[in-house]
N, C-alpha and C positions, 0 to 999 in steps of 0.2 A: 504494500500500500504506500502510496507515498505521504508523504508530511511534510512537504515544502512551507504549506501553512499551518500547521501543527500550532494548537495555542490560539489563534487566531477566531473572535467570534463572530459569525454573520447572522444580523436581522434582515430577511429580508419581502420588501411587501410588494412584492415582484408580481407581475398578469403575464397575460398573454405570451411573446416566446423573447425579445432581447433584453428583458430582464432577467426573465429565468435563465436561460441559454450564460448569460454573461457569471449569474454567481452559483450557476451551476460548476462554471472553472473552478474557481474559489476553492468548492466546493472536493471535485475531483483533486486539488495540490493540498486535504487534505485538512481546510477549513471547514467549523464547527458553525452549519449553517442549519438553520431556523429560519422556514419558509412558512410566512405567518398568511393565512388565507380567512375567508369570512367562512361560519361554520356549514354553511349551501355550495363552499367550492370556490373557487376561482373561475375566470371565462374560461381558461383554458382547458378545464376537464370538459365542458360541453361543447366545443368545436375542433373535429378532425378530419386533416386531411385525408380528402379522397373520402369521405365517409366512414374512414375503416378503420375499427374498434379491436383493441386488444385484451378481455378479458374485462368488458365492461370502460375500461380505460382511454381515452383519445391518444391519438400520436400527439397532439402537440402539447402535450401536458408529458406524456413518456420521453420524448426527444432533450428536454430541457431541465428535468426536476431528479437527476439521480444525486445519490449522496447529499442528500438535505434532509432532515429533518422535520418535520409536519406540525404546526401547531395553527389549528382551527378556534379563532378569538372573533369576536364581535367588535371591530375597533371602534363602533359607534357609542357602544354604552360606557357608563362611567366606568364599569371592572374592569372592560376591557380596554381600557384606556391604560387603565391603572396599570394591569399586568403589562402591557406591551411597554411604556417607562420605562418599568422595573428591569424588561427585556436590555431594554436601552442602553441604562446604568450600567451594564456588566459587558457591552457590544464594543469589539471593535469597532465595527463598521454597519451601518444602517444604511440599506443599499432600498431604491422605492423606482419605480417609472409611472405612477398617477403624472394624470394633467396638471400643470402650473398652478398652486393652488392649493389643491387638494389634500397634502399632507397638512398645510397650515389650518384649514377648516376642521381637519381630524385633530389637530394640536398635538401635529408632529414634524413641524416645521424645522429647517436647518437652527435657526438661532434660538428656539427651544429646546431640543435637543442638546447642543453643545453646551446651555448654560448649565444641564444638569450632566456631561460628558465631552469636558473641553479637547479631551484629546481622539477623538471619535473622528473617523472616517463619513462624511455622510455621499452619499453617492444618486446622483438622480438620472433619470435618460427620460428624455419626452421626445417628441417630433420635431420639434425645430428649437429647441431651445429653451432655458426657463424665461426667458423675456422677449421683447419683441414684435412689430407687429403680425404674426401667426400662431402666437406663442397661445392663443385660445384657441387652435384649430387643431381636429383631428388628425393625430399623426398614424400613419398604420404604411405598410412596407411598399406596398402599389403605389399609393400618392407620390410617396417621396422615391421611387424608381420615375412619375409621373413629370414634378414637378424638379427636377433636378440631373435630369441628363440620362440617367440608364435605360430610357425606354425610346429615346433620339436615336442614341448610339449604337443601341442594339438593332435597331427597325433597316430596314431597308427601304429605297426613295421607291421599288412598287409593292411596298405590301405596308408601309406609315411605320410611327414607332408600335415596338412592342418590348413589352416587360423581361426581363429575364423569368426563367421558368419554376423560379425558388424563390424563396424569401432572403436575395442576399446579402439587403441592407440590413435588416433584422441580426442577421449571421455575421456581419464584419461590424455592427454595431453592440452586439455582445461582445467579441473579443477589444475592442475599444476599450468598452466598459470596464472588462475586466483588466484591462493594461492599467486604467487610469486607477482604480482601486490599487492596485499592487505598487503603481507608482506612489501614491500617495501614503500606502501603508510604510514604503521603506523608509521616505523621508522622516516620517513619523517617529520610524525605529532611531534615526540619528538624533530628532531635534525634541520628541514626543510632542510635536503642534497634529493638532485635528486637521481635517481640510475640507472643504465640499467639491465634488466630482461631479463635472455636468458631461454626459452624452446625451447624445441627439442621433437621430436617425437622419438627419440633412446631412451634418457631418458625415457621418458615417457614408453617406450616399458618394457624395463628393470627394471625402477622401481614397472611394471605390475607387475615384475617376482621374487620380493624380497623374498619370501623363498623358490622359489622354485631353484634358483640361488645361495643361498648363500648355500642352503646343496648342491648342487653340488660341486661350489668351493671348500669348507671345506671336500668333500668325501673323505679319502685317496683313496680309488678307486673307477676311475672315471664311477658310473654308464650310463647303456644307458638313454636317457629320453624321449623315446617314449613311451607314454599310454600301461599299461597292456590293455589286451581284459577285457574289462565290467569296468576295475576300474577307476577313473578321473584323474588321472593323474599319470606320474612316481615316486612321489615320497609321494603314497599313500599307507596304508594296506587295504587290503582286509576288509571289502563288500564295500568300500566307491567307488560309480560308479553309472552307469546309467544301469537297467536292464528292457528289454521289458517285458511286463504283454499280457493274450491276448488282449487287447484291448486298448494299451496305454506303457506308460513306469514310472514308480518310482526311485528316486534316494533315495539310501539309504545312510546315513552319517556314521561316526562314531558308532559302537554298538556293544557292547559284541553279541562276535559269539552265543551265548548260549541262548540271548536273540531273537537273528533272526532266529533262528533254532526253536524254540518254536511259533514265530509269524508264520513263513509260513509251518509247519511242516515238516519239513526236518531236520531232526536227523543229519542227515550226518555231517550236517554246526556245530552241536557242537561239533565234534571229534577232529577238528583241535585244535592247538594250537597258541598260542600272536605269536611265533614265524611264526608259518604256514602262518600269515596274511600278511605277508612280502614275505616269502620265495615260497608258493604255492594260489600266488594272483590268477592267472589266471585260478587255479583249485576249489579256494575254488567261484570263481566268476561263474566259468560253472555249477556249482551244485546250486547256488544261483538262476543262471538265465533260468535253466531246471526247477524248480519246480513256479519259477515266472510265467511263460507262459502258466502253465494249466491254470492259473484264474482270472477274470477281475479287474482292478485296483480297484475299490470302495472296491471289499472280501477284497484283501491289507492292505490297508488302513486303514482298522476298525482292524483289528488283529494286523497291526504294531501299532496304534495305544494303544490299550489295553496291548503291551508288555514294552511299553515305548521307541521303537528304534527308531531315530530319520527318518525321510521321507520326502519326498514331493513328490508331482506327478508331472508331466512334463505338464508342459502349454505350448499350443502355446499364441499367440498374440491374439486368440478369448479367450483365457482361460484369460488372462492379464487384456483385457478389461471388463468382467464380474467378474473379481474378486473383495469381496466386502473389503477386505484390500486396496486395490491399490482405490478403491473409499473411503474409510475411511479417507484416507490421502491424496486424492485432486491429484494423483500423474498426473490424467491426467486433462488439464485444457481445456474446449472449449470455443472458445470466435470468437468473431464475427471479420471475417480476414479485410482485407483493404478493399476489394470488397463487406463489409457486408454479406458477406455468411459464417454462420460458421466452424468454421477450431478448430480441435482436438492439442495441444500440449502436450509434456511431461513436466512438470509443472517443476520449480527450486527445488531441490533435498532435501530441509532444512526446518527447520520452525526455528522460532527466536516467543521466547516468545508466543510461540504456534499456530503461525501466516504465515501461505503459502503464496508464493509469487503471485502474479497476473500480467499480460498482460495490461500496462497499456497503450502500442501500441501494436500490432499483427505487424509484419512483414512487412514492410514497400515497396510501390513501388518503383522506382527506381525516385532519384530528391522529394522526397515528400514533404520535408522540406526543398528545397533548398532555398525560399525565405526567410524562416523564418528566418536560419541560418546567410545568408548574410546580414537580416537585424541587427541582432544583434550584427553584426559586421561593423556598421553605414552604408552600403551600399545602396544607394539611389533607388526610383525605378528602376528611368532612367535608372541607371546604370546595375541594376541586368538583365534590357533588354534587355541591350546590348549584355551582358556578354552573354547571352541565344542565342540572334541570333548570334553571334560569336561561337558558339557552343563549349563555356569553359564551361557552369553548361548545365542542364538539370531541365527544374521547374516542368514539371509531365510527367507521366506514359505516353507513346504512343504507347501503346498496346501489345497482346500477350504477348510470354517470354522473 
């Protein structure tokens, strides 16, 4: 198991998925996380992708909540106010993604917090930032793909923009998140000063998009930046793109025209010129992707190969999971879920000293740990009984999603 964050405690009042996702890291380097939901659940146990349910469970609740701890509170009533403080008091880090706002209405705003835990990590992620004017507007991963370049750049000029086909601002906005925690915790360890942590999903969008935004910026004229036909993006040379084979598709990278011309026998491809690969993308791509299509991916393959031009073939998600790289390196972890029935994840992204992360909880039901937590925080049975039939905690699962 690791323990990079060993000692370390996370409050966290995290929804949907780049909150969780982000102190789900934490969590995996072996931080002491407390994922505080309302006693009916969080959004994320009742919307899943693709419709498809794991043992009553959603994927986007499974994808993002392992190695956390469950403690189901009522943050509206006064207990549970109370108890969530107390949480406070003894937290490293109080990690939240609510609307701008929100935690202050609950009276768990940054500068109340710190006045009772000055040296506390507070960590927020909203859509655009905690100020500003959008800073009242709904932030979710489409929008900000929408409103900020990933759905330009991805789109091609005949078919408009289109979205990437994941959630990958969500995805590079968690790991954000989590760098700025971890940065903020070190500082901490040198100086012991608290800090507040802001991500955003804008960022996160944008800093997706760092070279392909900064040669725009810098262009003295301003190119268009929708996708040539076949190349990967606007601000590629030619062969660099996705081209159909008959039986499949290859991406080709980077490679002297001369050498692709020789791999797939097409003379043509070496007429052009460094310049041409700029200037006639979509012509030297239509001659690439004409002689691609008499012949099935594996001929490809072995001939790109032997030429030395850089390739890959296009996998789905059955290619993914028989890949024997991606089993090499542990990237997908199966381990036995809360209900004992095994459950599939995508495994912590790193190794440390050569060493993959592991599932030391699977995804937790809703309230799983509420006892446990309360007792740690001297709370008596009686008491935590009450609390329960008062319907401030939640102590287990009662069924379905």
């Amino acid at each position: 198991m690791l323990d990079l964050l060993a000692g370390i405690r996370v409050v966290s009042f995290n929804h949907f998925l780049l909150g969780p996702m982000g102190i789900q890291i934490l969590g995996d380097l072996g931080a002491d996380v407390i994922a505080v939901e309302p006693p009916d659940g969080a959004w994320q146990r009742r919307w899943s992708g693709g419709d498809i349910w794991h043992e009553g469970e959603s994927m986007l609740h499974l994808c993002a909540n392992r190695n956390k701890r469950n403690l189901a509170l009522d943050l509206k009533s006064p207990k549970g106010r109370d108890i969530a403080l107390r949480l406070v008091e003894r937290a490293d880090v109080v990690a939240e993604n609510f609307r701008p706002g929100v935690m202050e209405k609950l009276g768990f705003g940054y500068e109340t917090l710190k006045a009772r835990n000055p040296s506390l990590i507070y960590a927020s992620a909203t859509g655009y930032g905690p100020d500003g004017p959008y800073a009242a507007r709904p932030g979710q991963d489409l929008l900000a793909q929408a409103l900020f370049g990933l759905m330009a750049i991805t789109g091609q000029a005949a078919t408009g923009p289109r979205p990437v086909g994941v959630s990958a601002v969500d995805h590079h906005g968690a790991a954000l998140f989590a760098l700025g925690i971890i940065a903020a915790l070190f500082r901490r360890g040198r100086t012991g000063q608290g800090c507040r942590v802001d991500a955003s999903l804008m960022q996160a969008a944008l800093d997706l998009q760092a070279e392909s935004l900064v040669a725009w910026l810098n262009a003295d004229e301003k190119p268009k930046v929708e996708a040539p036909r076949h190349v990967g993006g606007w601000y590629y040379a030619a062969p660099y793109g996705v081209y159909a084979t008959a039986d499949g598709h290859l991406a080709l990278s980077l490679s002297p025209l001369a050498s692709v011309a020789a791999a797939i026998g097409e003379p043509r491809v070496a007429d052009f010129s460094e310049q041409d690969t700029w200037e006639r993308r979509e012509e030297i791509g239509d001659v690439i992707a004409q002689r691609l299509r008499t012949g099935p991916t594996d001929t490809w393959t072995q001939a790109l190969e032997r030429a030395g031009v850089w390739h890959a073939r296009v996998q789905d998600y059955a290619g993914i999971r028989a890949d024997p790289q991606v089993a090499h390196m542990r990237s997908l972890l199966t381990v036995a879920g809360a209900s004992g029935a095994p459950v599939t994840l995508v495994n912590h992204p790193l190794r440390y000293d050569g060493q993959a992360a592991e599932a030391r909880l699977p995804p937790q039901p809703v309230g799983a740990q509420t006892r446990e937590v309360l007792s740690e925080l001297g709370l008596a049975a009686d008491e935590i009984a009450a609390l329960a039939r008062a319907g401030v905690i939640r102590l287990e699962r009662e069924g379905g999603r």
